[in-house]
MDTraj code that builds the backbone (N, CA, C; nanometers):
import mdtraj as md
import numpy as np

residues = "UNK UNK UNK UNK UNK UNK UNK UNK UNK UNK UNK UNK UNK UNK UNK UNK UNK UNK UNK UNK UNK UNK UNK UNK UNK UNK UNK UNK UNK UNK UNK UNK UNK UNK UNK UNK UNK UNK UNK UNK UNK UNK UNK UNK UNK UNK UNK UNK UNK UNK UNK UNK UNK UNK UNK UNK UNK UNK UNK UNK UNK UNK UNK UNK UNK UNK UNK UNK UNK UNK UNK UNK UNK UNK UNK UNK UNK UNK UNK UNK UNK UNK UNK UNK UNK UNK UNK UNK UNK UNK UNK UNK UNK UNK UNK UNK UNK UNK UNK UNK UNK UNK UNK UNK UNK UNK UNK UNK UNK UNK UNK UNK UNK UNK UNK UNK UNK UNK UNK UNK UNK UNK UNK UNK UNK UNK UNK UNK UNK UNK UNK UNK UNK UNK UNK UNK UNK UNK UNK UNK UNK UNK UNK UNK UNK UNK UNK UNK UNK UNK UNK UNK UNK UNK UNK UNK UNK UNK UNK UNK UNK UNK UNK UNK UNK UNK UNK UNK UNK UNK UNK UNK UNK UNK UNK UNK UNK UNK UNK UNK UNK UNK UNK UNK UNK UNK UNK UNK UNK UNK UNK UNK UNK UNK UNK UNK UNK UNK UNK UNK UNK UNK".split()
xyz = np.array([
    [0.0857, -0.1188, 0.0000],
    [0.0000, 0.0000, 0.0000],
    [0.0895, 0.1241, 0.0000],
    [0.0527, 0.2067, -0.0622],
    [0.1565, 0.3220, -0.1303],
    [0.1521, 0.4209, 0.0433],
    [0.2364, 0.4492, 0.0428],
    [0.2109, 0.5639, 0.0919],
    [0.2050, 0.7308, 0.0987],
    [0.1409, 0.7967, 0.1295],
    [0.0835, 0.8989, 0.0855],
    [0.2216, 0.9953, 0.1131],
    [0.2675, 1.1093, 0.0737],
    [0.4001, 1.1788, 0.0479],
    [0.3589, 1.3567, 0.1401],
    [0.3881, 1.3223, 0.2598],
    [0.3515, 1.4333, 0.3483],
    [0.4014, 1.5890, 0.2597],
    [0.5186, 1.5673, 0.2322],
    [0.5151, 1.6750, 0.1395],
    [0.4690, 1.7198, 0.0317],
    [0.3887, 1.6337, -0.0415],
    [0.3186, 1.6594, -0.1500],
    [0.1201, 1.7004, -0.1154],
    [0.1496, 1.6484, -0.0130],
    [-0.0008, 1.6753, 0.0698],
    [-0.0297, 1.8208, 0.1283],
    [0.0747, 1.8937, 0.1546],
    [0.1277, 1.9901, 0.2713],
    [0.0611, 2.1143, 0.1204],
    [0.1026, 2.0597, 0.0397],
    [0.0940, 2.1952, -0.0956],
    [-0.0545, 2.1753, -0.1423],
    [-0.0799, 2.3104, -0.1298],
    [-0.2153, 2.3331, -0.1722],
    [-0.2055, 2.4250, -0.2735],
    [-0.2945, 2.4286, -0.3970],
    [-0.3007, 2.4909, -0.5024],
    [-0.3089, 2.6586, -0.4600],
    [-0.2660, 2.7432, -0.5421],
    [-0.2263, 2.8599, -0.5137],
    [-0.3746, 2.8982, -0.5343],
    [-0.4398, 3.0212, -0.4374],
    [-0.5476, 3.0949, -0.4350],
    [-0.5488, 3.1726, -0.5716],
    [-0.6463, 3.0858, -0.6463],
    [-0.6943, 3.2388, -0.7665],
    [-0.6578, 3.3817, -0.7069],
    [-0.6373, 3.4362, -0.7817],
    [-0.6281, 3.6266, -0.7560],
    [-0.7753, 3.6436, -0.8334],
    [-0.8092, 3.7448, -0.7692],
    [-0.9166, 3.8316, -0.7308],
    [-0.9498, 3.9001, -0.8738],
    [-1.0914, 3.8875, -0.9460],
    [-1.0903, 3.9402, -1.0627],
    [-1.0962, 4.1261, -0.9981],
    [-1.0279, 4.2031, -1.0961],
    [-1.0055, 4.3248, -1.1058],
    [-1.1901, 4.4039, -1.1306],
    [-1.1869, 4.4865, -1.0464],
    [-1.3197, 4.5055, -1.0214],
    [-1.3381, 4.6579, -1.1502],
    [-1.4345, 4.5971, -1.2167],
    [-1.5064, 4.6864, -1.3528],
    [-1.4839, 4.8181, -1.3345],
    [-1.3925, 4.8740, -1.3700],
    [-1.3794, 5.0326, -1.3454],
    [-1.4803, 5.0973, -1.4193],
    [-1.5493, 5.0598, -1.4809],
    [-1.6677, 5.1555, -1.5487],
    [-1.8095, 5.1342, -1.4474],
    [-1.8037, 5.0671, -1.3720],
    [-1.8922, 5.0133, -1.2541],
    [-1.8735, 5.0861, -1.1513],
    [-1.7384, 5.0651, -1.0674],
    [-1.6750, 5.1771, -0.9819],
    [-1.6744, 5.2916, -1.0106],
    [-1.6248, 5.3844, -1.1652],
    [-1.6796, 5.5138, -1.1523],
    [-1.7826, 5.5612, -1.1814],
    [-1.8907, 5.4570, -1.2384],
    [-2.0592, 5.4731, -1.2542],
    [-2.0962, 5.5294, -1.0918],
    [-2.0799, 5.4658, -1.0126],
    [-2.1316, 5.4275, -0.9073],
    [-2.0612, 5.5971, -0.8182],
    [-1.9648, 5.6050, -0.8470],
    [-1.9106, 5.7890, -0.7734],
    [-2.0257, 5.8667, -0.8119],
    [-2.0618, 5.8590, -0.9659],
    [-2.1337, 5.9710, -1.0024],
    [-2.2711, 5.9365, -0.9623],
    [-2.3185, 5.8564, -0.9629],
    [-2.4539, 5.8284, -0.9214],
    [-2.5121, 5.9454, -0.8139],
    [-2.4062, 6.0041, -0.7504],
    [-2.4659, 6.1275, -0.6410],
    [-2.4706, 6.2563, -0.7271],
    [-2.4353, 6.2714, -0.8314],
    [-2.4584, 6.3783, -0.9265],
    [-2.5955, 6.3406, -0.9752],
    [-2.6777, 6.2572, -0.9795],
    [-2.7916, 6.2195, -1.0721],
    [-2.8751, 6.2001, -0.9724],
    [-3.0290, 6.2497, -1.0880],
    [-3.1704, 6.2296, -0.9470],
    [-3.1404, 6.0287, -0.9363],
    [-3.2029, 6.0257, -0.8141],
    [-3.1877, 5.8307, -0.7818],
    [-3.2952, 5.7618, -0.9102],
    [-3.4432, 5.8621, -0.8977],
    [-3.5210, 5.7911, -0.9791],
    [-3.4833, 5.7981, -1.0933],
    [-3.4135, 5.8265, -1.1344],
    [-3.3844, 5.8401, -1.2878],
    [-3.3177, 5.7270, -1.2818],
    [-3.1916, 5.7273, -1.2211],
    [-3.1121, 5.6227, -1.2272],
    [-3.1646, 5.4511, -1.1982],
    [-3.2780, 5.4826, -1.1214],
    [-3.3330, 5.3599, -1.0761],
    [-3.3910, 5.3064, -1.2097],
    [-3.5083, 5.4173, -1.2792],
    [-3.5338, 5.3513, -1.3959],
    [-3.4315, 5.2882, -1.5066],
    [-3.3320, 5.4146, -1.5284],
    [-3.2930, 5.3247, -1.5980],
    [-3.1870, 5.1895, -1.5997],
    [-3.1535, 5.1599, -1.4848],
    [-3.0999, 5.0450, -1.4243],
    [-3.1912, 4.9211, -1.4306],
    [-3.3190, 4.9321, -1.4076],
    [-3.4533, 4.8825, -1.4354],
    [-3.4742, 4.8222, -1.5935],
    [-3.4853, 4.9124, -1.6381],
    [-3.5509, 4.9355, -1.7748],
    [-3.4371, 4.8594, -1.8687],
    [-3.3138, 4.9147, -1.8829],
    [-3.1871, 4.8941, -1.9600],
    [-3.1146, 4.7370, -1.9943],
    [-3.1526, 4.6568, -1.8867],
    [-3.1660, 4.5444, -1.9506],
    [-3.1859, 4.4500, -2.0264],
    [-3.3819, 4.4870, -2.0125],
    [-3.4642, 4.3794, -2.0731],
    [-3.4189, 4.4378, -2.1980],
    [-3.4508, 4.6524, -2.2576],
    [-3.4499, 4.7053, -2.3788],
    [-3.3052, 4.6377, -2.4475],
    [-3.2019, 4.6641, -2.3807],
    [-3.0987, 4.5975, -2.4353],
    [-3.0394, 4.4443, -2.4887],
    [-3.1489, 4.3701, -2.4423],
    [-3.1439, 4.2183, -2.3968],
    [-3.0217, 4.2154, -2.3991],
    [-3.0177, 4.2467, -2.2345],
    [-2.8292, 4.2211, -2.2224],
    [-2.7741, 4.2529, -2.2793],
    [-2.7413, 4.2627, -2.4000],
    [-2.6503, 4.3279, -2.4862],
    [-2.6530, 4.2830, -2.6484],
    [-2.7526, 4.2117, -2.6285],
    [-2.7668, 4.1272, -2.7705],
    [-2.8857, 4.1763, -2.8373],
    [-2.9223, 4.2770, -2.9086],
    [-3.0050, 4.3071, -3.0216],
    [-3.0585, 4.2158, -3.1271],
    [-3.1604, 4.1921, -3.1412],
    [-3.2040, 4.1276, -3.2261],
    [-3.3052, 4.1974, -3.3639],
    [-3.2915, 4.2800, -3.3110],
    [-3.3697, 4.4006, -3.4509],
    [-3.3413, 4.5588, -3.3657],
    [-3.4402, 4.6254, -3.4757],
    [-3.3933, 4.7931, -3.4948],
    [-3.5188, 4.8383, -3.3567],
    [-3.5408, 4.7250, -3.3495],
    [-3.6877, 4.8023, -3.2763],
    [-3.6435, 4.7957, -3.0767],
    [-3.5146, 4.7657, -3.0290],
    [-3.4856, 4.7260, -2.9349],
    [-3.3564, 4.8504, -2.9445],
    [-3.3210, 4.8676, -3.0312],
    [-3.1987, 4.9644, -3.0266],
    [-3.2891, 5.1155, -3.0030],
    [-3.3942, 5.1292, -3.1018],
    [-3.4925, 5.2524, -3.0748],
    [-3.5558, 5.2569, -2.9302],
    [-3.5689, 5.1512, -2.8651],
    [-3.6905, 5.1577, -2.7549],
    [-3.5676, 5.2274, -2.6714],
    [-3.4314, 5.1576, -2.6768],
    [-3.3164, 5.1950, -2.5449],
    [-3.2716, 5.2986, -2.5985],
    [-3.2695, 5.4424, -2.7484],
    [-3.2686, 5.4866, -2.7208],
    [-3.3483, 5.6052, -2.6771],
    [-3.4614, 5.5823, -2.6950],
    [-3.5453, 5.6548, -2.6019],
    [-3.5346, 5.6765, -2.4706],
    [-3.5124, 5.5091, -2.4232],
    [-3.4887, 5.5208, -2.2601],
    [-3.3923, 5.6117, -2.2246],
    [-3.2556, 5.6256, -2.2691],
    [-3.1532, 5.7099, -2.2726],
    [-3.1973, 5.8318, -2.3210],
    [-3.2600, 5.8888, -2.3826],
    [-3.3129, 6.0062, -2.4523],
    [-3.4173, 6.0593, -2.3184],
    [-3.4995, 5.9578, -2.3138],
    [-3.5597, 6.0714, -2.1785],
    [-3.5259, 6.0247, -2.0459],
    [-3.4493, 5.9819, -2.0094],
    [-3.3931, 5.9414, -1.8923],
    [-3.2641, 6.0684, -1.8419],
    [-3.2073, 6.1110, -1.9625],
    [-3.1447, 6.2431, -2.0002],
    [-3.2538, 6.4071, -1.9849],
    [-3.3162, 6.3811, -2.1052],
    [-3.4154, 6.4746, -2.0435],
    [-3.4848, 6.5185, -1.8643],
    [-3.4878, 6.3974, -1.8170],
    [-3.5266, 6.3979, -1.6894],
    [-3.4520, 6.4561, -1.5777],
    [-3.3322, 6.4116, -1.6227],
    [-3.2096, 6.4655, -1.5815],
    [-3.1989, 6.6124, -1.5870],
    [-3.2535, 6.6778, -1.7110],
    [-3.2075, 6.8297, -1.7302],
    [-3.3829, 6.9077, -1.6747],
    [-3.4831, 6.8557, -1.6719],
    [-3.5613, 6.9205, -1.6117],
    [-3.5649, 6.9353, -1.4570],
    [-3.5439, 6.7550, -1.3838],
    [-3.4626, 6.8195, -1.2039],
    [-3.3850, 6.8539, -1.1851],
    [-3.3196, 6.9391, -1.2868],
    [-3.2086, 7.0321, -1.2227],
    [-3.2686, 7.1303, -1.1850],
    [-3.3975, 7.1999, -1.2735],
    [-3.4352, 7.3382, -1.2647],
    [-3.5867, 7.3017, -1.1482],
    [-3.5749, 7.1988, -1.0674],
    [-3.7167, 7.1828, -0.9702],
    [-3.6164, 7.1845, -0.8050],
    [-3.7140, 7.2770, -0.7034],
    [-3.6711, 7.3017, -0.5984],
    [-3.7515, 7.2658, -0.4686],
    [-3.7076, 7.2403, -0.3647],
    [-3.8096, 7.2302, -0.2379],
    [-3.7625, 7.3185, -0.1195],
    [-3.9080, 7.2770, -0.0511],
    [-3.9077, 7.4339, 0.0803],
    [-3.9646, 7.3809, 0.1398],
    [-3.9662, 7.4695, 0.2634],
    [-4.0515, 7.3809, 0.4004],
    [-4.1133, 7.5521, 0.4337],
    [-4.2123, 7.5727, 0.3824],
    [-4.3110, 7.6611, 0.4231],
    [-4.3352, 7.7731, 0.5244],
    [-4.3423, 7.8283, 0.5747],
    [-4.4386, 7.8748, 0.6797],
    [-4.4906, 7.8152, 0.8061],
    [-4.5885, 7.6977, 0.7470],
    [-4.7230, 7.6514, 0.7925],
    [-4.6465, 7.4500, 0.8154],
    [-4.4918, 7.5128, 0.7728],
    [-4.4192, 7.3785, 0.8188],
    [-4.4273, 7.2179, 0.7369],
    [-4.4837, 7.2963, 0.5980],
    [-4.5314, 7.1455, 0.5142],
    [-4.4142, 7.1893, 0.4145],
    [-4.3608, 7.0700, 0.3383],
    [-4.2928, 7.0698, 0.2610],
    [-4.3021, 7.0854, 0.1147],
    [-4.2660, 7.1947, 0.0558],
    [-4.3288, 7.2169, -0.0920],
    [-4.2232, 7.1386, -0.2237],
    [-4.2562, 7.0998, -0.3084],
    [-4.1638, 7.0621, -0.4060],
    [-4.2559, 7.1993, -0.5718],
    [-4.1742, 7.1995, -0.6247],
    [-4.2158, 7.3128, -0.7390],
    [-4.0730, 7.3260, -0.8427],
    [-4.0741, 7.3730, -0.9688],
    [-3.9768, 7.4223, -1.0219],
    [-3.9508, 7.6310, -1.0232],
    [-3.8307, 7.6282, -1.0571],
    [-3.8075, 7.7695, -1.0454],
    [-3.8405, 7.7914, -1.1949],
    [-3.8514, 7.9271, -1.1702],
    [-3.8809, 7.9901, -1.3011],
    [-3.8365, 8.1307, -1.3021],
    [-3.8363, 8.2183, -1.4170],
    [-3.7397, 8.3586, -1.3998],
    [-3.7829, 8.4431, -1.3365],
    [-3.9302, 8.4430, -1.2229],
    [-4.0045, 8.5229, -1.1641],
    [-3.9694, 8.4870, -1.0406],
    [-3.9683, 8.3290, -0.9745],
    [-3.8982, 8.2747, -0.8336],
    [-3.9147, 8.1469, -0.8999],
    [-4.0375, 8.1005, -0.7809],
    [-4.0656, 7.9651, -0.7645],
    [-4.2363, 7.9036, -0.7799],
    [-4.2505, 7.8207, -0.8323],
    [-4.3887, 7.7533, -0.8388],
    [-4.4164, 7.6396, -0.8045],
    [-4.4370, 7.6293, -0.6657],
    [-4.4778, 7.4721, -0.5707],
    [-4.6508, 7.4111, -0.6314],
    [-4.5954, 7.3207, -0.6707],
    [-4.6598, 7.2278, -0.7444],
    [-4.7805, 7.1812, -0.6443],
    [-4.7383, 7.1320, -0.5036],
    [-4.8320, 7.1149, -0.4506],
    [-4.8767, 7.1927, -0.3405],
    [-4.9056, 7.3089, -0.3896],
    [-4.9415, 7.4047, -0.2952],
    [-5.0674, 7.4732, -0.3564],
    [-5.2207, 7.5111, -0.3329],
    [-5.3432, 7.4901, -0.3773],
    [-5.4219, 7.6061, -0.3408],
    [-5.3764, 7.7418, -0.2624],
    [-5.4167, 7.8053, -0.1674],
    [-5.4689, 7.9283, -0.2170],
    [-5.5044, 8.0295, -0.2220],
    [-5.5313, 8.1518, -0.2285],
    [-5.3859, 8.2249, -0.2476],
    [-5.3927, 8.3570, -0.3109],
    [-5.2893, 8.4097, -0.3284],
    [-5.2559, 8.4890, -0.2112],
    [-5.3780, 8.5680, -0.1076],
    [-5.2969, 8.6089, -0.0311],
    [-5.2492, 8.4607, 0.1079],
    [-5.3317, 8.3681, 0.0986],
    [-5.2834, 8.2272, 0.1741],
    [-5.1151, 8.2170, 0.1202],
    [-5.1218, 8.2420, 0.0082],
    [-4.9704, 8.2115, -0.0843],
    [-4.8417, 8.2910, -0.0030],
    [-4.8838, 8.4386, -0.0279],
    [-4.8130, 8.5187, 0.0541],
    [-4.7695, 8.5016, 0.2129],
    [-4.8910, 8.4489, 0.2591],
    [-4.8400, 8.4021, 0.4290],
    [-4.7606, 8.2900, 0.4439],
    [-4.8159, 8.1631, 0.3340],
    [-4.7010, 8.0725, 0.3696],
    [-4.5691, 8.0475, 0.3355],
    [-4.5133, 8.1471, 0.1973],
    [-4.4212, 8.2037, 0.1267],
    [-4.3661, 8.3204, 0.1799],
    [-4.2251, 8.3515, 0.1450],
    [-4.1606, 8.4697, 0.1387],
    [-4.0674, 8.4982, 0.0959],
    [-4.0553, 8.5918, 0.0067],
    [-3.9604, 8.5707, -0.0945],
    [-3.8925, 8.4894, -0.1625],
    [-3.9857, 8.4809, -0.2806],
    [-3.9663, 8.3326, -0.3675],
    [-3.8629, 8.3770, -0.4762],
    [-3.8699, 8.5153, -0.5017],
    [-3.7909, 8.5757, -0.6002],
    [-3.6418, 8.5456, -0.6068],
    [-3.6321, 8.4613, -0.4749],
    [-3.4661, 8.3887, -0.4696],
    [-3.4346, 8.2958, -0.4986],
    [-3.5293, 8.2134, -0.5497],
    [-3.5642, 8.1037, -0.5928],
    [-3.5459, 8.0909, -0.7899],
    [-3.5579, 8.2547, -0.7932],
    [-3.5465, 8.2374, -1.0079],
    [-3.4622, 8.1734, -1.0302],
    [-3.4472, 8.0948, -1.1332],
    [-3.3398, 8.0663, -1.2242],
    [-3.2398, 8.1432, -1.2614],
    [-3.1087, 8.0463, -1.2734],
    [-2.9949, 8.1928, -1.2733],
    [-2.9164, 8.1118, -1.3861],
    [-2.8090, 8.1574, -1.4465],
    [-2.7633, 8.0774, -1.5466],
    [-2.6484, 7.9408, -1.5183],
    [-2.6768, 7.9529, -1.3812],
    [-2.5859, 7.8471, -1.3132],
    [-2.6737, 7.7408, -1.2935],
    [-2.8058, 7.7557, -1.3317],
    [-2.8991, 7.6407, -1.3079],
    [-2.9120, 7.5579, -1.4516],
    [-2.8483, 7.6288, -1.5723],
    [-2.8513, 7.6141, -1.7127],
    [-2.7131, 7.4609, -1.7386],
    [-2.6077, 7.5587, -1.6461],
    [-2.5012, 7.4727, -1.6336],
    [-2.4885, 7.3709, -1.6235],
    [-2.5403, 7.3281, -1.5012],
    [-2.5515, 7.2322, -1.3659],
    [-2.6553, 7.0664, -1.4732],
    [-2.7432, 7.1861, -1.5270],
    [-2.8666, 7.0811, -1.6124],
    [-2.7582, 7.0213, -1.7243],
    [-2.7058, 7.1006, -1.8048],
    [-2.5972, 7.0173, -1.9155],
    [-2.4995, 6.9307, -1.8789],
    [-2.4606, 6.9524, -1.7477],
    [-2.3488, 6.8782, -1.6820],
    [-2.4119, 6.7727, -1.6368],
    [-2.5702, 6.7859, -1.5637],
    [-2.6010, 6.6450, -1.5503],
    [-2.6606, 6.5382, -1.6665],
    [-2.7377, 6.6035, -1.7370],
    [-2.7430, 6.5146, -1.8918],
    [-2.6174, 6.4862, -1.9754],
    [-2.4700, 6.5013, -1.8989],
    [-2.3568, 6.4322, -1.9988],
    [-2.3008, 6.3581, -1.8904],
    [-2.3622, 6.3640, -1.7673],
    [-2.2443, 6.2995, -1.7064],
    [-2.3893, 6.1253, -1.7218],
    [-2.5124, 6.1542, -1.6986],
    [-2.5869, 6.0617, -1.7225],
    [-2.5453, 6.0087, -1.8660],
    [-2.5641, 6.0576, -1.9729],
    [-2.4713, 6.0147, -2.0970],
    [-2.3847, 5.8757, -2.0966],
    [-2.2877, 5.9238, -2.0326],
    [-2.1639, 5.8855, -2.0108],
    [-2.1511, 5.7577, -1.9448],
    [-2.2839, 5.7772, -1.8298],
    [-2.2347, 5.6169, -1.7376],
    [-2.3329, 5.5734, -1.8309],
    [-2.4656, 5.5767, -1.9032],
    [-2.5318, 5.4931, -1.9839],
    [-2.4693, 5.3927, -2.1112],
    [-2.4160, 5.5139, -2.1772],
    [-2.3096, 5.4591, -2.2926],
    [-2.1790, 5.3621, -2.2544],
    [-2.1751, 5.3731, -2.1435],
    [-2.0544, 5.2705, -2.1163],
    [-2.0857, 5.1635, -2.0490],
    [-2.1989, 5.0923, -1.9944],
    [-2.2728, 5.0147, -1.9461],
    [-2.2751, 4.9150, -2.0582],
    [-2.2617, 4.7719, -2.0170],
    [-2.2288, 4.7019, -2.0808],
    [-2.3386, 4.6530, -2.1899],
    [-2.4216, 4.6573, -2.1226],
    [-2.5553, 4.6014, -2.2322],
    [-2.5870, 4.6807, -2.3512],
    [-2.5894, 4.8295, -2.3180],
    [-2.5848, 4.9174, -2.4236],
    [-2.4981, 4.9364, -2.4962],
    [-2.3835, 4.9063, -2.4949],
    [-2.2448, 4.8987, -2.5803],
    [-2.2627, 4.8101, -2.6621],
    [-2.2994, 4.6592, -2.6209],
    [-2.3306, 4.5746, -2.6852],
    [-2.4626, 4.5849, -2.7419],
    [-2.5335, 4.6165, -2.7548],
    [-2.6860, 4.6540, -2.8389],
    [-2.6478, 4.7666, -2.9586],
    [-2.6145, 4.8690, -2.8548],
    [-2.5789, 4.9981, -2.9996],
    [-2.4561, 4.9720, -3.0656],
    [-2.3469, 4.9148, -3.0133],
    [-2.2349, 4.9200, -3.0691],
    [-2.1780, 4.7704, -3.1117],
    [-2.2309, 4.6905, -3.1181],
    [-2.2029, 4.5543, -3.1490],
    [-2.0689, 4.5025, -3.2484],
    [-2.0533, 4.6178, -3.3086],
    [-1.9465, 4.5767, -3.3683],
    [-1.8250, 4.6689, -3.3998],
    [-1.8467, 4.7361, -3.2673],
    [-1.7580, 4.8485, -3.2529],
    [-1.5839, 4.7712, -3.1687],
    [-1.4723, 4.8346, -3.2163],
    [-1.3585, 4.8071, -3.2174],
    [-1.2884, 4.8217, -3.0735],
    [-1.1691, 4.8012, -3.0383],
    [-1.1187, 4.7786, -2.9277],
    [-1.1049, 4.9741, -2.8685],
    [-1.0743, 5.0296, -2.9525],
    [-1.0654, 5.1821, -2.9597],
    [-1.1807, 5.2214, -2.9040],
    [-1.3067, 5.2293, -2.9859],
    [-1.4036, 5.2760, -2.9310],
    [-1.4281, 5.2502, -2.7977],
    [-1.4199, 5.1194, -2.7691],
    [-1.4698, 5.0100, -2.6195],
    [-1.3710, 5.0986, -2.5191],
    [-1.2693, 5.0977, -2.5105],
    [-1.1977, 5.1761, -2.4302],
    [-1.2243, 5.3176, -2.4033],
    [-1.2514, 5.3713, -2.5408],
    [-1.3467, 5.4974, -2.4926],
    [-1.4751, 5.5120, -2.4400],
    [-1.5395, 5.4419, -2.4255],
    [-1.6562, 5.4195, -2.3669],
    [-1.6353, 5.4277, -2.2378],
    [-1.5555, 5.3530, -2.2017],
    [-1.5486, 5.2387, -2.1046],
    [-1.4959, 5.3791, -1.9886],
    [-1.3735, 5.4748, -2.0440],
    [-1.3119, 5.5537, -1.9807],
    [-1.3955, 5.6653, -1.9853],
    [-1.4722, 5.7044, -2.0636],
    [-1.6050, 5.7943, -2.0439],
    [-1.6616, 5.8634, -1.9311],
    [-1.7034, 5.7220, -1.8417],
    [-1.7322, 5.7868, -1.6823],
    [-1.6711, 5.8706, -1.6349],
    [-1.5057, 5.8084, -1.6298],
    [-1.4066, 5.8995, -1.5699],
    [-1.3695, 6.0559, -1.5863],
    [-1.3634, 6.0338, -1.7519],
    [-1.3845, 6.1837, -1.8004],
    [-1.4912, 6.2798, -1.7482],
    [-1.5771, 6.1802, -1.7883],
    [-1.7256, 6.2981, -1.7321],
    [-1.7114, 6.3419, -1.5871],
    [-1.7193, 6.2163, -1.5254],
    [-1.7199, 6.2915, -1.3756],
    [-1.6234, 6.3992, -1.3340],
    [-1.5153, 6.3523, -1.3911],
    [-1.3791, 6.4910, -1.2928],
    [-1.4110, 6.6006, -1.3571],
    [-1.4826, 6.6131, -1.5033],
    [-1.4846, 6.7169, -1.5377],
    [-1.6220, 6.7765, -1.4882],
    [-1.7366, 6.6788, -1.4725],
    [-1.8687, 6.7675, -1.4025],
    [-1.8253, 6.8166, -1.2204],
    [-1.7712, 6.7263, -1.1666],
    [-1.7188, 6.7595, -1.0452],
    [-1.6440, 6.8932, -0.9694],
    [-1.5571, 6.8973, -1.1113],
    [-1.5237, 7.0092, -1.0829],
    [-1.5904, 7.1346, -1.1275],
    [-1.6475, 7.1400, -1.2076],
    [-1.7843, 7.2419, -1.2517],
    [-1.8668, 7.2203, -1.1001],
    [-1.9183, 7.1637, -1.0675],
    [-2.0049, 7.1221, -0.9395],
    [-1.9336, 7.2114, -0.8540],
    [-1.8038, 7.1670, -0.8173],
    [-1.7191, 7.2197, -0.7001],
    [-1.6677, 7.3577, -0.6774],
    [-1.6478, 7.4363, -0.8183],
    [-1.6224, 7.5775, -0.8696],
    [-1.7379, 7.6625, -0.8751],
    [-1.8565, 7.5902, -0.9121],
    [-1.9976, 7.6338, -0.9145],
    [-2.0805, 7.5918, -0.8628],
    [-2.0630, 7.5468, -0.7179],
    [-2.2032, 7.5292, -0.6446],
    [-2.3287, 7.5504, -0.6644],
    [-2.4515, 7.4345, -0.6647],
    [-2.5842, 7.4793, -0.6546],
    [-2.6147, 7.4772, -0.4924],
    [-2.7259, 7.5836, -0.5394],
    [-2.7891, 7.5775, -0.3923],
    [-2.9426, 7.4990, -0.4041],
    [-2.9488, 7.4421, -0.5016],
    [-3.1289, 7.3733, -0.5309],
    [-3.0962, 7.2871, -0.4709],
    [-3.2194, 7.2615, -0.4097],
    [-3.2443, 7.1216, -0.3622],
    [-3.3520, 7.0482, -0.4348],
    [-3.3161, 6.9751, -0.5571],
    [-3.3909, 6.9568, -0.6330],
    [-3.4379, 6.7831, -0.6181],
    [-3.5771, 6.7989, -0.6710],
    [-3.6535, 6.6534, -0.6668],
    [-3.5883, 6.5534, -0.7441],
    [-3.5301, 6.4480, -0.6085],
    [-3.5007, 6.3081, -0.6771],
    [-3.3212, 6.3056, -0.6190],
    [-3.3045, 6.3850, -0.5972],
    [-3.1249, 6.3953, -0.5550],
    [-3.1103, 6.3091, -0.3864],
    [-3.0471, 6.2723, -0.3735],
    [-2.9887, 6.2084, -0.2098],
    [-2.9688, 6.3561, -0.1642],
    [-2.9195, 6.3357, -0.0137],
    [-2.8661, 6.4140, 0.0629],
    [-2.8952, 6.5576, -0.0062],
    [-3.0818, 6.6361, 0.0293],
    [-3.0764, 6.7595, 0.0191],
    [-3.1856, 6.7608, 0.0874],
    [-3.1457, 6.8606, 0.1628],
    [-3.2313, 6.9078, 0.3313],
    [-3.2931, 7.0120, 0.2157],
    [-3.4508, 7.0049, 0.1917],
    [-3.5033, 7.1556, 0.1748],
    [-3.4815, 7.2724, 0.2407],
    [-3.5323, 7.3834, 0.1378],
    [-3.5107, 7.5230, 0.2247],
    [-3.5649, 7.5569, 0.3306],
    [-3.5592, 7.6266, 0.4073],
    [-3.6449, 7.6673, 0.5444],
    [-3.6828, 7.8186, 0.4763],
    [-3.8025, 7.8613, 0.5337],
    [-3.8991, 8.0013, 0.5043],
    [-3.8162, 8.0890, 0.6512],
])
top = md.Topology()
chain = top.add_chain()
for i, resn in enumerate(residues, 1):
    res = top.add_residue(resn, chain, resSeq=i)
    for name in ("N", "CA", "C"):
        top.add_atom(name, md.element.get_by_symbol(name[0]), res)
traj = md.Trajectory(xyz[None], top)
């Protein structure tokens, strides 16, 4: 009966190394605090099935995703210009600005009711930093969409090692460059659909 070779027993196969974690995933995921959540939720949602994973099977699946991307973008550039407040009367208003102040959507009252639970909304107009902020977030949304794997593979199926790398490095670009626009040009909106924004106080 053979016997078994303590030193050959003692060696255990070397631990796989660790697959290298998707850098277009990791810097998707930074910017995600630049973008409203619901937007992002849909299209995280949605971008799949339209894409089937990444495999197209007609023109009519490439059109549906880019719509999704088309107004998922749009969505993007209209909550830039929508704001919230906490009233007067202590209820919380959501509304967009406009070049006069502000217009709370769910607020139903009389105009001089308006005046008591409001005050000075005129700080609230649109300024051209709210113009900014909206283009910067419809490219930086852009950017993590187009480089997402399913959509690369649906729209771009037979796109080259060049392109793929540009895609792929896309996020990165976008973000340092919206970031720092963000960081040089502060908003003060607290706009519908964003994380971490305490409405205004009256």
């Amino acid at each position: 009966m053979p016997v078994p070779n303590p030193q050959a027993s003692s060696h255990e196969a070397p631990p796989k190394q660790a697959q290298p974690v998707d850098k277009t995933l990791s810097s998707a995921s930074d910017l995600l605090k630049l973008l409203p959540t619901g937007t992002v939720l849909a299209f995280q949602a949605l971008a799949p099935s339209l894409s089937n994973h990444g495999v197209c099977h007609g023109a009519i699946n490439r059109y549906l995703l880019l719509a999704l991307i088309g107004g998922c973008a749009f969505s993007c550039v209209l909550l830039s210009f929508t704001d919230s407040l906490v009233g007067r009367d202590g209820r919380l208003y959501y509304g967009a600005a406009t070049f006069r102040g502000f217009y709370p959507f769910n607020y139903s009252g009389t105009r001089a009711e308006r005046d008591a639970v409001f005050k000075d909304l005129s700080r609230f107009r649109l300024t051209p930093m709210d113009f900014v902020h909206a283009v910067f977030s419809a490219v930086v949304f852009l950017a993590v969409a187009f480089a997402d794997a399913g959509v690369l593979g649906c729209l771009f199926p037979d796109a080259g090692m060049d392109l793929r790398e540009l895609l792929v490095n896309l996020p990165l670009a976008a973000g340092f460059l919206a970031s720092m626009v963000f960081m040089i040009f502060p908003t003060t909106r607290k706009s519908i659909g964003y994380t971490d924004m305490m409405p205004h106080s009256q």
